[in-house]
C-alpha positions, 0 to 999 in steps of 0.5 A: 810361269815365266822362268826365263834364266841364265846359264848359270840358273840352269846349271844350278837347278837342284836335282832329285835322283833317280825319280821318273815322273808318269803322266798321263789323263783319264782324258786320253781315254776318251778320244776315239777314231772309230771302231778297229782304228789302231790309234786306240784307248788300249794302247794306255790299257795296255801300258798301265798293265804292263808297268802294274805286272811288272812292278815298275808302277809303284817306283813312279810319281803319279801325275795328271796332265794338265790342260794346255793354255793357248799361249803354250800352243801358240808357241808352235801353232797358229791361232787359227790352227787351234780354233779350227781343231776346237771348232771341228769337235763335234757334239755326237760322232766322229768327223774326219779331218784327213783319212786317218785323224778323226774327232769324236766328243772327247778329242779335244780335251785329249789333245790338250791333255796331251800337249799339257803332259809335255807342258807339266813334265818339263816343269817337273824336270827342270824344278828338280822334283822328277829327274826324267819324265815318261808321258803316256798321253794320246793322240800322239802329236809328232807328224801335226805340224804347225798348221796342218793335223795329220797322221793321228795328230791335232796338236805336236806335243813334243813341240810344245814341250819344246818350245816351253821349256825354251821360252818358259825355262830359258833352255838355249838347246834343245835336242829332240830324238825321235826313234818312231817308224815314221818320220817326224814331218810336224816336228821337222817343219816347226823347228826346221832352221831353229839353232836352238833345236837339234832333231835327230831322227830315224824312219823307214823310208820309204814309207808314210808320211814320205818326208825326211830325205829331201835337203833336211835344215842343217838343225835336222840330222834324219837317217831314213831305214829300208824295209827290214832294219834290224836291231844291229843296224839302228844301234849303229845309226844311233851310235856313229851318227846320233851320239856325236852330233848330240854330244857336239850339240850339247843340249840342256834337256832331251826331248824323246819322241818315243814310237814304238812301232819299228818293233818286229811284231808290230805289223804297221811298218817293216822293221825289226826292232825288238825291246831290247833294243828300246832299252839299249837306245834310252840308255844312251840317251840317258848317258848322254843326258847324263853328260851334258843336260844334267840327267833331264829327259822329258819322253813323250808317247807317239806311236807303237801298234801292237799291244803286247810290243807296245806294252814290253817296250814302254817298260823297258824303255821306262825302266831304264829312264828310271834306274830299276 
């Protein structure tokens, strides 16, 4: 698909109220990093129950993640890149391709999976027939960067989501917010110096993957937080450093990398973040969405350890990007 356009197609571009599109793939259930990893299938489990206890299950559109085409990956990574992830699967087991990322048999499809999720949720978006989109997809896909997997990572899925909506869909800014615990290096080191791309981030620092603080690109606008942040402190990062330089920036679609794991009770990292303040933070991306990208927002699953935070922060987060 190749919707390449003017200002005036995307300012024109039909709108469907208040419809959240959910995607995600039987798919990601099948990529395992070995037995007590806390990358794990459960994580979906627990989302899926959580969104049907609450309800929020029946107001969404039901989506399949499609495959990611190699020409939508190449628009972040390079040929080799993928075929050395393809080549890496193994038939039977798991093999390591850092400390923490591992494949087994069902890892490939996953990761594609994943980075389709993004793919078919901008399509979504920018056709009208979703208004915003939440992908609960694994593996997550913010620290891979453009040649490297790391972090639990083999393919930036919110890169390439990025990088279609602006080739596919001719988007001239983008913003891409990322609110998980740990700094985004992948995206960072992929749209570093891209005028039309605008990261605005926060992490605790220090901590892993020790990156965000040294001369970030003037496109990159990192607020690293000490051990012990709470809701207060974050609320104010978002609204006296985020919100301006968003609105300044004036993007066309907002990208979400949705971590959540700075949630108190996930015991991954340090900081005390607790649902309503997941809550809080979408409805300011929503209200500026709203203002600026006529209400699109494309929300892509990263991290978030703890099931029962995990599962409380999603639907908060998707019950605000819904209208419910």
């Amino acid at each position: 698909m190749d919707n390449t356009g003017s200002e005036e197609l995307l300012v024109n571009t039909p709108r469907m109220a208040a419809t959240t599109a959910f995607i995600t793939h039987r798919d990601c259930w099948l990529h395992d990093m070995g037995a007590h990893h806390p990358e794990c299938s459960d994580r979906l489990d627990a989302i899926n129950d959580q969104l049907i206890s609450t309800g929020l299950d029946q107001h969404l559109a039901h989506h399949d993640a499609p495959l990611a085409q190699v020409e939508q990956l190449l628009r972040v990574h390079p040929r080799k890149h993928i075929e050395m992830i393809e080549q890496s699967a193994p038939q039977s087991g798991i093999v390591y391709l850092d400390p923490d990322t591992a494949m087994n048999p069902g890892t490939w499809n996953a990761a594609l999976r994943a980075a389709g999720a993004g793919v078919l949720a901008t399509d979504l978006v920018m056709q009208g027939a979703a208004a915003t989109a939440f992908c609960s997809v694994r593996p997550p896909g913010h620290h891979a960067e453009s040649a490297r997997p790391m972090g639990f990572c083999f393919f930036n899925n919110i890169a390439v989501a990025a990088m279609h909506g602006i080739a596919a869909w001719g988007l001239e800014r983008v913003a891409i917010v990322d609110f998980d615990v740990h700094h985004g290096n992948g995206t960072e080191e992929i749209f570093a110096g891209n005028d039309k791309v605008l990261m605005v981030g926060s992490f605790q620092h220090p901590f892993y993957p020790f990156s965000g603080t040294d001369q970030p690109a003037s496109n990159m606008l990192n607020i690293p937080l000490p051990a012990g942040t709470r809701g207060d402190r974050f609320r104010q990062v978002v609204s006296d450093l985020w919100l301006p330089r968003l609105r300044e920036f004036a993007p066309q679609m907002i990208y979400v990398s949705a971590g959540f794991d700075a949630h108190a009770e996930d015991d991954m990292a340090s900081l005390g973040l607790v649902d309503a303040d997941y809550a809080w933070v979408t409805q300011q991306i929503k209200q500026l969405a709203a203002s600026h990208a006529q209400g699109r927002i494309v929300s892509m699953l990263e991290g978030g350890y703890n099931l029962s935070a995990l599962a409380r922060s999603v639907a908060a987060h998707i019950k605000v990007l819904a209208d419910l």
